[in-house]
DSSP file (Angstrom, degrees, kcal/mol; ACC not computed):
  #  RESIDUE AA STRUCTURE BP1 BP2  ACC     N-H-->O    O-->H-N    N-H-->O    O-->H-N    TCO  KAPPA ALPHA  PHI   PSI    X-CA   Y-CA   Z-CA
    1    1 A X     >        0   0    0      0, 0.0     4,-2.5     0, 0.0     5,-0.1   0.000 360.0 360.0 360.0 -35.1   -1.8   28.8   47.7
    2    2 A X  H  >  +     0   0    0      2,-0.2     4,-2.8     1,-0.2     5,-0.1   0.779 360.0  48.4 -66.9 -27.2   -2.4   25.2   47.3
    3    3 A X  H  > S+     0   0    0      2,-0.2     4,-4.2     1,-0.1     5,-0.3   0.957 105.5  54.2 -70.6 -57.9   -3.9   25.8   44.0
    4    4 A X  H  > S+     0   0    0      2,-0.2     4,-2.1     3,-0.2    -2,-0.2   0.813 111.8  50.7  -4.8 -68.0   -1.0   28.0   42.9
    5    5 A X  H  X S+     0   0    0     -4,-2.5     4,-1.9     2,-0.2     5,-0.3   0.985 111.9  43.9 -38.4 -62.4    1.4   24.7   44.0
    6    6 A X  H  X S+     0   0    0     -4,-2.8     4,-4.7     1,-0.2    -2,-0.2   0.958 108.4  56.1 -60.7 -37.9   -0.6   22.3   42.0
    7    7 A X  H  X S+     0   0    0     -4,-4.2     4,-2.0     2,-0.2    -1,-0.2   0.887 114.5  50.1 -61.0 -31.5   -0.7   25.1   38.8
    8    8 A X  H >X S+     0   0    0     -4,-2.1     3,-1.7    -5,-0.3     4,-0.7   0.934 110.8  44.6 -58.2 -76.6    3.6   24.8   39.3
    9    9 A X  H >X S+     0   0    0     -4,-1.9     4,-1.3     1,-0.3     3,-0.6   0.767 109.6  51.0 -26.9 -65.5    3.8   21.7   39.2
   10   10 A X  H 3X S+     0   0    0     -4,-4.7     4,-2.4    -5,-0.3    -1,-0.3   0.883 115.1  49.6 -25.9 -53.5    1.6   21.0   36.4
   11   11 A X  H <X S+     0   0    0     -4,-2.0     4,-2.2    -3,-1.7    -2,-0.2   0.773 107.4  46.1 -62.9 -31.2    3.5   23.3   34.7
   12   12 A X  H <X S+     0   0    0     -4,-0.7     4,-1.0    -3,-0.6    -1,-0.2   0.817 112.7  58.1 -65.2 -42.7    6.9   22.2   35.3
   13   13 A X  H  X S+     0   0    0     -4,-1.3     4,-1.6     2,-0.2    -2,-0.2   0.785 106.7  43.0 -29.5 -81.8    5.4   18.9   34.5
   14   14 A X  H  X S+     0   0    0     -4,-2.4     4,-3.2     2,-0.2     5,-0.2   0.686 111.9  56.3 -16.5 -58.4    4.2   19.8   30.9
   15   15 A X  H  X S+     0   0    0     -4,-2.2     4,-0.6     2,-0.2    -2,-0.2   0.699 107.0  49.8 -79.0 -21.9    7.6   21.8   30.2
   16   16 A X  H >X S+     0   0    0     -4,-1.0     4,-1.0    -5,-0.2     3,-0.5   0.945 122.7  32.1 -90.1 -69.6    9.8   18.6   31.0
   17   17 A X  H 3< S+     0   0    0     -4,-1.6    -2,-0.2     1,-0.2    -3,-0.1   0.784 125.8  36.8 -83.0 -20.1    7.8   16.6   28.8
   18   18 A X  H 3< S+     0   0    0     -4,-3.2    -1,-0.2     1,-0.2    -3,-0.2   0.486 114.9  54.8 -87.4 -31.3    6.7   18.6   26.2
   19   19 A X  H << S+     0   0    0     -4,-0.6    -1,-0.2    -3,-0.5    -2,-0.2   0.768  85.1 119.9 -61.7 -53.6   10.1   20.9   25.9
   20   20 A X  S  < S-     0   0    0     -4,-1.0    -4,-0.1    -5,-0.2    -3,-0.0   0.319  74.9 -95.2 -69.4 162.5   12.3   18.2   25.5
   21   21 A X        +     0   0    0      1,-0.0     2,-0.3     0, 0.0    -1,-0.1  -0.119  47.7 171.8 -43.1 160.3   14.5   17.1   22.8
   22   22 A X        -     0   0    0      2,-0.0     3,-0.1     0, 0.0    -1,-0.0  -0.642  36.7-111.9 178.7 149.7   12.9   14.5   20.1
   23   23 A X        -     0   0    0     -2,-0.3     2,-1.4     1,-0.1     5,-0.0   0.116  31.4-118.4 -77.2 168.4   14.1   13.2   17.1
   24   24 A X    >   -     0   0    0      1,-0.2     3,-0.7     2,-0.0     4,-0.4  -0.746  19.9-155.3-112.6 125.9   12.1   14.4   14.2
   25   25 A X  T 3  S+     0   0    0     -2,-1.4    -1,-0.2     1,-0.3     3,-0.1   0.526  73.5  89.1 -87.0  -9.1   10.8   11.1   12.8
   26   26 A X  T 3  S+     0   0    0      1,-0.1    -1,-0.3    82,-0.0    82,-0.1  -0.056  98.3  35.4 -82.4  37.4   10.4   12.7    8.9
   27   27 A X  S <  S+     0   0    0     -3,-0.7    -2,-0.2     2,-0.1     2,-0.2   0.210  83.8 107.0 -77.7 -33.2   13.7   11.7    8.2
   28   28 A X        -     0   0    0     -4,-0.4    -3,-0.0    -3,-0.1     0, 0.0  -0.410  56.3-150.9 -77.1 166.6   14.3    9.0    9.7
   29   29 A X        -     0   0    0     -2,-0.2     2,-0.4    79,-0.1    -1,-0.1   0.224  32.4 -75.0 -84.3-145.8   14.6    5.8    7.1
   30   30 A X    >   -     0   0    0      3,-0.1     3,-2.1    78,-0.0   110,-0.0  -0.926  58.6-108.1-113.7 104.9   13.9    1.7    7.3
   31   31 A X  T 3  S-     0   0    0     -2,-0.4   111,-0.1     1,-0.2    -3,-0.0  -0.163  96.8  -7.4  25.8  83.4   16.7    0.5    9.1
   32   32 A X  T 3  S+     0   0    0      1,-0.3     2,-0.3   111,-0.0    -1,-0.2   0.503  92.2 138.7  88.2 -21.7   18.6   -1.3    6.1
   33   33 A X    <   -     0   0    0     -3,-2.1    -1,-0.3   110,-0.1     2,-0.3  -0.466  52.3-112.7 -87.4 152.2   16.3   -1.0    3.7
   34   34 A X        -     0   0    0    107,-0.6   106,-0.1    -2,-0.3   110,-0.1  -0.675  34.8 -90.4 -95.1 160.3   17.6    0.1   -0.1
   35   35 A X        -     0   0    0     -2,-0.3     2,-0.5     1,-0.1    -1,-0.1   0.239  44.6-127.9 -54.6 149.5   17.1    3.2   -2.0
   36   36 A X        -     0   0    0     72,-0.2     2,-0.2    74,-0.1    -1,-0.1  -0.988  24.1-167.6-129.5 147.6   13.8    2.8   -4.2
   37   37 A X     >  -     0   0    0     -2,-0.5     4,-0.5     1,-0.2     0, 0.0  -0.664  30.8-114.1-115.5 175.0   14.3    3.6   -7.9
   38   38 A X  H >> S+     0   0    0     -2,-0.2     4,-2.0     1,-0.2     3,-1.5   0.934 117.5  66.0 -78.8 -42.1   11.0    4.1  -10.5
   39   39 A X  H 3>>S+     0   0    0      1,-0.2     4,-3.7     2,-0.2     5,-0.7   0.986 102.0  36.1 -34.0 -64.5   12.4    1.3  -11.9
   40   40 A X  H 3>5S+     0   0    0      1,-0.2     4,-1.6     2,-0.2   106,-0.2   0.781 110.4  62.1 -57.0  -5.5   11.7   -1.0   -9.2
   41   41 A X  H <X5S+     0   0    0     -3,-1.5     4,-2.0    -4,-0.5     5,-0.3   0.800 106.8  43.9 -87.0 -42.7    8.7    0.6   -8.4
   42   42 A X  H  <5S+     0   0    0     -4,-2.0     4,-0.4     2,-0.2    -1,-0.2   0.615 112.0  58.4 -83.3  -1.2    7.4   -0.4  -12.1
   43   43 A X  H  X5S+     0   0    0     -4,-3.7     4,-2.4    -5,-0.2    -2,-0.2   0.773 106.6  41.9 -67.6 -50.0    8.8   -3.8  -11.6
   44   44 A X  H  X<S+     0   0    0     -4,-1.6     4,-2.1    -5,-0.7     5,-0.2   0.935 114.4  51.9 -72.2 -23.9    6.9   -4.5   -8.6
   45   45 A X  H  X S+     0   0    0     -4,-2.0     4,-3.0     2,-0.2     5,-0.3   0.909 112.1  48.3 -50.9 -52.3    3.7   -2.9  -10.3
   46   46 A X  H  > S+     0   0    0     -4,-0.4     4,-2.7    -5,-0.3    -2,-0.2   0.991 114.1  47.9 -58.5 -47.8    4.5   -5.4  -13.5
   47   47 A X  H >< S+     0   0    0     -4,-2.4     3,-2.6     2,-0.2     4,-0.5   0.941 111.0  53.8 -78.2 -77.2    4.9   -8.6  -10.9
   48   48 A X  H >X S+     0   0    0     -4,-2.1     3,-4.6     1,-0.3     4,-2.9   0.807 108.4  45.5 -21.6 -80.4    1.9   -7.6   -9.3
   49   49 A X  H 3< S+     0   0    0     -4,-3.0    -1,-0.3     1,-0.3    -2,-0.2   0.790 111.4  47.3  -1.7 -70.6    0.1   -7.6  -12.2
   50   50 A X  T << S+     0   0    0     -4,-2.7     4,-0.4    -3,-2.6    -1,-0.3   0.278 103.7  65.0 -82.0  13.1    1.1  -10.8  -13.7
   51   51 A X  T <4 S+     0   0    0     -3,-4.6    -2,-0.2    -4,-0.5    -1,-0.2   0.615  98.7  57.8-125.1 -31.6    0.6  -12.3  -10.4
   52   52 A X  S  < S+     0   0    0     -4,-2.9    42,-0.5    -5,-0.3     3,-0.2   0.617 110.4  42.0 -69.0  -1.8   -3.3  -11.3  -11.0
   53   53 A X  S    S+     0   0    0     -5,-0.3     2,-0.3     1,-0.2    -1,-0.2   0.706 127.3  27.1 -89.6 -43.0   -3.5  -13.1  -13.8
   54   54 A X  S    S-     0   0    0     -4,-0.4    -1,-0.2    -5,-0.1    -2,-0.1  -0.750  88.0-173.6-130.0  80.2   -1.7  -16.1  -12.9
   55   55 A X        +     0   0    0     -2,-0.3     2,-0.2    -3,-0.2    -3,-0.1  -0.378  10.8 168.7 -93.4 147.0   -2.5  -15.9   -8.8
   56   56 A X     >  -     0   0    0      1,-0.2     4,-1.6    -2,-0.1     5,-0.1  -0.857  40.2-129.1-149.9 165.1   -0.6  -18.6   -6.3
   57   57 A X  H >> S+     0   0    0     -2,-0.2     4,-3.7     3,-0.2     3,-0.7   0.980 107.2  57.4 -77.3 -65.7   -0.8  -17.9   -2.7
   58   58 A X  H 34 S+     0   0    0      1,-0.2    -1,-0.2     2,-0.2     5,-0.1   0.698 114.3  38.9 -25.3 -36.9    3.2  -18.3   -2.3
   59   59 A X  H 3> S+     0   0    0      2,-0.1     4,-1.4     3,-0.1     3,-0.4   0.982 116.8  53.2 -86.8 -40.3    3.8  -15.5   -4.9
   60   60 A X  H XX S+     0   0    0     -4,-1.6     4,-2.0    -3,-0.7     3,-0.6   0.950 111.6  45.2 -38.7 -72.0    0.5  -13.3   -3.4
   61   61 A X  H 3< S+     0   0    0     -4,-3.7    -1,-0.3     1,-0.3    -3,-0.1   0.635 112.8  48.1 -81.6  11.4    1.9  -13.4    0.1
   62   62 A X  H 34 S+     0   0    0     -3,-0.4    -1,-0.3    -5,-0.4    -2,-0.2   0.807 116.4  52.3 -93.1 -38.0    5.7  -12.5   -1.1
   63   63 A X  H << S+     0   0    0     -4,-1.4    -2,-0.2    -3,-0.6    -3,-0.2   0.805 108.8  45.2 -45.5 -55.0    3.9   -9.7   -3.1
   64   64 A X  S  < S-     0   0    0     -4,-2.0     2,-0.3    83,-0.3    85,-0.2  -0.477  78.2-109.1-104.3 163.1    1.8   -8.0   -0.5
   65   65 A X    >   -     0   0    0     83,-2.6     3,-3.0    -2,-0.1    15,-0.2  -0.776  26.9-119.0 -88.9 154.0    2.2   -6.7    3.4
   66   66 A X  T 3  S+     0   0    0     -2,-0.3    14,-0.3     1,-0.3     2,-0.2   0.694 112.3  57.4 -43.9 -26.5    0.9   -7.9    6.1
   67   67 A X  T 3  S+     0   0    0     12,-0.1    -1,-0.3    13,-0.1     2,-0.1  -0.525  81.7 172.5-126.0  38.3   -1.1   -4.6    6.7
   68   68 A X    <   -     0   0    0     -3,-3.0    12,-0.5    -2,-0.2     2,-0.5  -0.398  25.4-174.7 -12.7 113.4   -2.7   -5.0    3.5
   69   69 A X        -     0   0    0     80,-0.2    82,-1.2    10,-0.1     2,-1.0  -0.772   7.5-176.7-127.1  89.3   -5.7   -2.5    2.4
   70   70 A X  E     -Ab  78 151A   0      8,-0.5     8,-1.9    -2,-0.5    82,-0.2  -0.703   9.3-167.1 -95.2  87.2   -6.9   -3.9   -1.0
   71   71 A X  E     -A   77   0A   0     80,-2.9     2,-0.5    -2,-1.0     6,-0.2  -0.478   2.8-163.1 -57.4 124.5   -9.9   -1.1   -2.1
   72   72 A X    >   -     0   0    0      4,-2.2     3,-1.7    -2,-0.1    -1,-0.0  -0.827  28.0-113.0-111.7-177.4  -11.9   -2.3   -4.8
   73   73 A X  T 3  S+     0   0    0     -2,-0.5    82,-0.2     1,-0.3    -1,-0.1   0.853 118.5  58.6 -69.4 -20.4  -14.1    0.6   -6.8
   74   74 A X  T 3  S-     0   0    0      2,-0.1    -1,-0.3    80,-0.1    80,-0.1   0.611 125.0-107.0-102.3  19.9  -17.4   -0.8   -5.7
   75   75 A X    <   +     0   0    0     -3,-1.7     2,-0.4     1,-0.3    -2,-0.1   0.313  67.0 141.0 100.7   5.3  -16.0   -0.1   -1.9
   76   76 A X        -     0   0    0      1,-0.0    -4,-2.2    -5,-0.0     2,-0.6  -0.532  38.4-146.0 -72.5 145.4  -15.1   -3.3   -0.3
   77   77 A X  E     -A   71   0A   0     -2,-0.4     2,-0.7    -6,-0.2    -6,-0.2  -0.827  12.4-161.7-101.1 119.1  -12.2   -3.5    1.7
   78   78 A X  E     -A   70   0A   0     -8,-1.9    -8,-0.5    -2,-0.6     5,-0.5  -0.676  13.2-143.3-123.4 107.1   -9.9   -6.4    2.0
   79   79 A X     >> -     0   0    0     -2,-0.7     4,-3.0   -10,-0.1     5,-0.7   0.312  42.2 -98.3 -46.8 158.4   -7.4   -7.5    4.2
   80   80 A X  H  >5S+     0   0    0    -12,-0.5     4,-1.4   -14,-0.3     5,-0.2   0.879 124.9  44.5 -59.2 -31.0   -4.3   -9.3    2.9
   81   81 A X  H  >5S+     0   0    0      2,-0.2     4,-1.9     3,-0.2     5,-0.3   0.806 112.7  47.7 -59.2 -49.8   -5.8  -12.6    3.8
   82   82 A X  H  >5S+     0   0    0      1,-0.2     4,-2.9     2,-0.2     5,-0.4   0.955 114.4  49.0 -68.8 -55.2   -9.4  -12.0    2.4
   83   83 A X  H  X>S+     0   0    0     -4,-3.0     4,-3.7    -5,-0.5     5,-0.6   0.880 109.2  48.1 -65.3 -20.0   -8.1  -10.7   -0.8
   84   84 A X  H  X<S+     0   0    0     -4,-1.4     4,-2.3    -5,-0.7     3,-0.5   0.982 117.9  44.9 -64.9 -51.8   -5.4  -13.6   -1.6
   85   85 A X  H  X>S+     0   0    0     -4,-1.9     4,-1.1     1,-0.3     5,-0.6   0.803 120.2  39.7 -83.8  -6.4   -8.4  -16.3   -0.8
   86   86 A X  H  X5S+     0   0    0     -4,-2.9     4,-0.8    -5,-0.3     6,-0.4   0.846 115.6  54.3 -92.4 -19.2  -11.1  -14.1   -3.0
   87   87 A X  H  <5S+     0   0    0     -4,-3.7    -2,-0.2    -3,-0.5    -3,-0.1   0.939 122.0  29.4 -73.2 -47.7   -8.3  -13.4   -5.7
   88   88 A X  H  <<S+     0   0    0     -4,-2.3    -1,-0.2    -5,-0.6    -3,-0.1   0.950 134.9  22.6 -77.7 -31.2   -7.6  -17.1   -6.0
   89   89 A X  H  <5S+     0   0    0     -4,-1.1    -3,-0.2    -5,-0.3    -1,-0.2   0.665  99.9 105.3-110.3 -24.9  -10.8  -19.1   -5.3
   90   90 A X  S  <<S-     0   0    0     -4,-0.8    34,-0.1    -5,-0.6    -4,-0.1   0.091  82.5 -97.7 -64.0 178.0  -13.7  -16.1   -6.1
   91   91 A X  S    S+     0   0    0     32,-0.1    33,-0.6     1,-0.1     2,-0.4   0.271 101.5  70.5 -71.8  16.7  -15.9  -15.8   -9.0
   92   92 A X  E     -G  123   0B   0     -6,-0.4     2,-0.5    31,-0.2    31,-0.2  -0.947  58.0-173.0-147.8 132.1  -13.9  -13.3  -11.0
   93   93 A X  E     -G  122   0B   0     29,-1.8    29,-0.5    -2,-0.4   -40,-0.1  -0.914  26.0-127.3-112.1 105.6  -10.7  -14.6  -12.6
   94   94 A X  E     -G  121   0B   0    -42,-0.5    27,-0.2    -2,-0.5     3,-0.1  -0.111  23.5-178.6 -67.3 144.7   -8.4  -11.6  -14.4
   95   95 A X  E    S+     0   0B   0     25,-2.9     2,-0.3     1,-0.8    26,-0.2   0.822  75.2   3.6 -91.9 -43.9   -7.6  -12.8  -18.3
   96   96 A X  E     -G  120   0B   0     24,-2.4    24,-2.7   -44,-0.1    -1,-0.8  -0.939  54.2-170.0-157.7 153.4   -5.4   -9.3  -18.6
   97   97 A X        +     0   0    0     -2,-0.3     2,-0.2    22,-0.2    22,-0.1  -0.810  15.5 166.9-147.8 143.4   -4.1   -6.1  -16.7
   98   98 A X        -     0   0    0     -2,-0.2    20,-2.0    18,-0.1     2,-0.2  -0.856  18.1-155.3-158.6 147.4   -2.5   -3.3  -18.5
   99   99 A X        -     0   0    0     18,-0.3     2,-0.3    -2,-0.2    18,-0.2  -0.619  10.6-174.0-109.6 170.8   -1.8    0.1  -16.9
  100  100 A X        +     0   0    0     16,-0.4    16,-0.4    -2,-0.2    -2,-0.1  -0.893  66.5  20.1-168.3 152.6   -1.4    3.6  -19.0
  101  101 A X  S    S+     0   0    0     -2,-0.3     2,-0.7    14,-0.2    13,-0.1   0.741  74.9 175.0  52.5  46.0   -0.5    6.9  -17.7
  102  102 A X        -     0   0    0     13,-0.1     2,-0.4    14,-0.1    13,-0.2  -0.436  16.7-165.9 -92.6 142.9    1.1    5.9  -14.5
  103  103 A X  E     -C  114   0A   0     11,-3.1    11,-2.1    -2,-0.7     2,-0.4  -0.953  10.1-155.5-126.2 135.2    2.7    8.6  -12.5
  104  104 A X  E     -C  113   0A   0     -2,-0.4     2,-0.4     9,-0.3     9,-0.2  -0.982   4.5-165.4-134.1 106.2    5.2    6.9   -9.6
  105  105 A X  E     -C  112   0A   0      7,-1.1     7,-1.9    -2,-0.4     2,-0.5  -0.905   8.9-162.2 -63.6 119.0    5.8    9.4   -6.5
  106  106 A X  E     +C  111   0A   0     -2,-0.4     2,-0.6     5,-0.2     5,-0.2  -0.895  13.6 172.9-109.9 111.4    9.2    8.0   -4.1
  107  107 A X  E >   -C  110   0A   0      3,-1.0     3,-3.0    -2,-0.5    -2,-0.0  -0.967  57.9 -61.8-106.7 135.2    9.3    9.4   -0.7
  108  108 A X  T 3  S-     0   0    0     -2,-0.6   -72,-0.2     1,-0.3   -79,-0.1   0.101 120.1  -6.5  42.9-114.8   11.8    8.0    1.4
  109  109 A X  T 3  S+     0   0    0     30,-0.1    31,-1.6   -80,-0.1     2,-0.3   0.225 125.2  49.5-109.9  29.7   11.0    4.5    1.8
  110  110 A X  E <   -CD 107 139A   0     -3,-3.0    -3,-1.0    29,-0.3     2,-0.3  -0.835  66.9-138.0-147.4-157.0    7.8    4.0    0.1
  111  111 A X  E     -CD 106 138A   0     27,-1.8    27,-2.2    -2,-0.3     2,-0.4  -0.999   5.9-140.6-165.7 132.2    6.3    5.0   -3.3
  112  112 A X  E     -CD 105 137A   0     -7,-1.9    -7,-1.1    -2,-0.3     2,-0.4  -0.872  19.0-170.9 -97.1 128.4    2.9    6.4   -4.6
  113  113 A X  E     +CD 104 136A   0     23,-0.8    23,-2.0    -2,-0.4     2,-0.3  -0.940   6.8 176.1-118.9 154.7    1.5    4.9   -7.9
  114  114 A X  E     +CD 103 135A   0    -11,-2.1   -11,-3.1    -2,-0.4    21,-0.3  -0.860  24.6 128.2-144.0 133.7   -1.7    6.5   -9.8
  115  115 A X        -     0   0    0     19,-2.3    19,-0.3    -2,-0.3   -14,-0.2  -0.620  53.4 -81.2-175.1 159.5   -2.7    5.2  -13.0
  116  116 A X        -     0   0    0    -16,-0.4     2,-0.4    -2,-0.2   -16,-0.4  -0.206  37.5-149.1 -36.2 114.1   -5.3    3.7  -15.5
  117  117 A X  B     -E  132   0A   0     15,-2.4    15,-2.5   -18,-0.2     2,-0.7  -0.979   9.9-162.7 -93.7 122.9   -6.2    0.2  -15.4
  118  118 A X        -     0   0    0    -20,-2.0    13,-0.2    -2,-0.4     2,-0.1  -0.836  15.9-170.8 176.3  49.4   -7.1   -1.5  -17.9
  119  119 A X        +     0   0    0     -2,-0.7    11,-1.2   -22,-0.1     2,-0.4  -0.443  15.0 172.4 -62.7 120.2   -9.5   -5.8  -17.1
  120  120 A X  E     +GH  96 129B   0    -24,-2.7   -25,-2.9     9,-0.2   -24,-2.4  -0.971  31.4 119.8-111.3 148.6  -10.3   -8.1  -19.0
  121  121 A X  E     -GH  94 128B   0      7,-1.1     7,-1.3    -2,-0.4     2,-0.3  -0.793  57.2-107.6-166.6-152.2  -11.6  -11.1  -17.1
  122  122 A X  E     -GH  93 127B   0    -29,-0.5   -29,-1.8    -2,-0.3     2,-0.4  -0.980  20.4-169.0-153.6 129.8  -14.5  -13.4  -16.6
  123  123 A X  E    S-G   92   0B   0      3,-3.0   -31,-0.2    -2,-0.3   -32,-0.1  -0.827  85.9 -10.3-143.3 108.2  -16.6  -13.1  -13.1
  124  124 A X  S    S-     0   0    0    -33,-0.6   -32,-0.1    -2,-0.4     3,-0.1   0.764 138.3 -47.1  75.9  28.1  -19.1  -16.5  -13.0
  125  125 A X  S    S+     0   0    0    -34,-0.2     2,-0.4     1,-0.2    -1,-0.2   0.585 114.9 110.1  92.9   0.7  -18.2  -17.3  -16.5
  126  126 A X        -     0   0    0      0, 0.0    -3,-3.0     0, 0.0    -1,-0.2  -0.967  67.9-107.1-158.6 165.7  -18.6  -14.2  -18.2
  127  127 A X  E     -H  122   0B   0     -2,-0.4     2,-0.3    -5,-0.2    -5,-0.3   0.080  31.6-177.1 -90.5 171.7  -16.5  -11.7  -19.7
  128  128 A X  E     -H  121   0B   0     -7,-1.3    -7,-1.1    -6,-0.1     2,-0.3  -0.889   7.7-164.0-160.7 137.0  -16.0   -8.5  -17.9
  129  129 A X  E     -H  120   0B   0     -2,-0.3     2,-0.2    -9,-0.2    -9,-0.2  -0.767  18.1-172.0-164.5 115.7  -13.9   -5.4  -19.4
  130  130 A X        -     0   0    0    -11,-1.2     2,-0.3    -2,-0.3    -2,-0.0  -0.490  22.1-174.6 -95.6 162.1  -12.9   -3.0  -16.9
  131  131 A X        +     0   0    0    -13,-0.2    25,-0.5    -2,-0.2   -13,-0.3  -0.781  24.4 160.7-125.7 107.0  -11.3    0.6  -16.8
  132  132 A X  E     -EF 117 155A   0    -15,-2.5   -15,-2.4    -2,-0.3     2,-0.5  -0.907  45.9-118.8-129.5 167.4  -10.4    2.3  -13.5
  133  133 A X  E     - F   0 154A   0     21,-0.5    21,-1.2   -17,-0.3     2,-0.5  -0.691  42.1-171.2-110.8 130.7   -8.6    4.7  -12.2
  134  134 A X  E     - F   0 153A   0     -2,-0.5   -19,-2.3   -19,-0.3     2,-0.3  -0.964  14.0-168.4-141.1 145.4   -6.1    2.9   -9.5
  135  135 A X  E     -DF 114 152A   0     17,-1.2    17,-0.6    -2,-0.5     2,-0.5  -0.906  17.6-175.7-109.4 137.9   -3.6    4.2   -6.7
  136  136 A X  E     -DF 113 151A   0    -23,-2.0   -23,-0.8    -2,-0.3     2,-0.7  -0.961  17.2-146.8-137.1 132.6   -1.1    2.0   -4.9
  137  137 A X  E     +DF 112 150A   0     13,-2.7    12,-2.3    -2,-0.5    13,-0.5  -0.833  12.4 175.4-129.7 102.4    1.5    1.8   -2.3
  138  138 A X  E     -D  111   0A   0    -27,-2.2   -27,-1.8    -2,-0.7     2,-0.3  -0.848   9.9-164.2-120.7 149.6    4.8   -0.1   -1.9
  139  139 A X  E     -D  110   0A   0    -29,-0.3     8,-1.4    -2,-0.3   -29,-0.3  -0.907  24.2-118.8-140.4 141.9    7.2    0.2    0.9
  140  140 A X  B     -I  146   0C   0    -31,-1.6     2,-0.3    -2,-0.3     6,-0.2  -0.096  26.8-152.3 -87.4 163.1   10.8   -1.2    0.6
  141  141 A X    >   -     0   0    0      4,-0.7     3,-4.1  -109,-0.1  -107,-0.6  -0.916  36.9 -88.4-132.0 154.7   12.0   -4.0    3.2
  142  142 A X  T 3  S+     0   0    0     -2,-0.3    -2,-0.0     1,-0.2  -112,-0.0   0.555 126.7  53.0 -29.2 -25.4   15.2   -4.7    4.3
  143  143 A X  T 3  S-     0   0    0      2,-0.3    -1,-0.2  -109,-0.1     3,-0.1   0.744 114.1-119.0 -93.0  -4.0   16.1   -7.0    1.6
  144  144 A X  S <  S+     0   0    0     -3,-4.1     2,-0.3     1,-0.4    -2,-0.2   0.527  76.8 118.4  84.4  10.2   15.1   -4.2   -0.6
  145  145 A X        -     0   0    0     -4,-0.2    -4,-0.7    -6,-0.0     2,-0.4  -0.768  60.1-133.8-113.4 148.4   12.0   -6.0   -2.8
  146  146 A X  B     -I  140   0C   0     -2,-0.3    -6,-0.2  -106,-0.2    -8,-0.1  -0.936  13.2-147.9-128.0 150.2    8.7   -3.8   -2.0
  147  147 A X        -     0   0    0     -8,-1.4     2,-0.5    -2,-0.4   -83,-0.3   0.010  24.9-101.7-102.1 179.3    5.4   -5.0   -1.2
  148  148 A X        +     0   0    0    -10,-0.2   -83,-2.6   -85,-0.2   -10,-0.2  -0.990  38.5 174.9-136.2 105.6    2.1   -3.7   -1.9
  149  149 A X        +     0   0    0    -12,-2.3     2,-0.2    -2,-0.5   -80,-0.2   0.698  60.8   2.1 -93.4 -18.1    0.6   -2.0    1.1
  150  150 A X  E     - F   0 137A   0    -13,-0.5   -13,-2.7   -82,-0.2    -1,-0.3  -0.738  59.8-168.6-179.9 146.2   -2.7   -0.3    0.3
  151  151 A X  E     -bF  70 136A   0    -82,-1.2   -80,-2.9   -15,-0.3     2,-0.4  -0.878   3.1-173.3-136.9 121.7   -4.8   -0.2   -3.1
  152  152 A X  E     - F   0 135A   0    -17,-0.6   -17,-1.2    -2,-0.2     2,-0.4  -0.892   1.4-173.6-139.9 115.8   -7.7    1.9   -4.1
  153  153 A X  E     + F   0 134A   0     -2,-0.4     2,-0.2   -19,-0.2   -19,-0.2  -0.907  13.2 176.2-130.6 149.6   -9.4    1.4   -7.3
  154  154 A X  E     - F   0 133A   0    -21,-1.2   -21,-0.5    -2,-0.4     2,-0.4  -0.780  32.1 -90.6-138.2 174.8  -12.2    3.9   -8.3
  155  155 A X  E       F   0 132A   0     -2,-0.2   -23,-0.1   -23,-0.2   -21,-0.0  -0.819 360.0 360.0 -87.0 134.0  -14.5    4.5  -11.1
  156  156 A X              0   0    0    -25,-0.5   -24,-0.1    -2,-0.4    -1,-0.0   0.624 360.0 360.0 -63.5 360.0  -13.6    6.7  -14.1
């Protein structure tokens, strides 16, 4: 019978928390945050960009989120902090970025980018031309400018 008790209880237990209402959290927004158009979405691609060419920390850390995941193709991972201080002080400096064939997903309050990338640069004083295939991720803020939250770069 005691067993029997404890199996009610459990159950009762289970069905109050498990039963209950809760709000269905694929819907909900960012608090404030504005509507993301494809425009802004290839504007913040484009500032990115130019911001690898011509890197400052100040523009980098308006750029990026805190919860940065910067992939490169040969599989390091970098937090927003390692990649601003390897973008700006490491051995490979970008000359040029150009993207082609970029396809721009918007759900709710963040945004999927996929497309071709396109280096030229210099890494220890000599030139480097790249092509990769790159994915990217911006999520709006409240003031409405979107940030770059995780980055992938692969090989074609």
């Amino acid at each position: 019978m005691k067993n029997y008790t404890n199996f009610l209880i459990a159950i009762y237990i289970l069905c109050t928390f498990s039963c209950s209402p809760t709000k269905d959290k694929s819907t909900e927004t960012t608090t404030g945050a504005q509507a993301i158009s494809k425009e802004k979405v290839q504007n913040a691609v484009r500032l990115f960009n130019d911001a690898l060419v011509t890197p400052t920390k100040g523009l980098l850390d308006k750029l990026c989120s805190e919860e940065l995941s910067y992939g490169h193709s040969s599989g390091t991972i970098q937090t927003k902090s390692e990649f601003i201080e390897d973008l700006i002080n490491g051995p490979f400096k970008f000359l040029s970025v150009a993207t082609s064939g970029d396809q721009i997903q918007i759900f709710d309050q963040s945004a999927i980018v996929r497309h071709i990338i396109s280096i030229y640069g210099s890494k220890d004083g000599n030139p480097i031309d790249i092509k990769l295939g790159n994915i990217m991720v911006f999520t709006a803020q409240k003031d409405g400018s979107l940030k770059l939250l995780a980055r992938q770069a692969y090989k074609l």
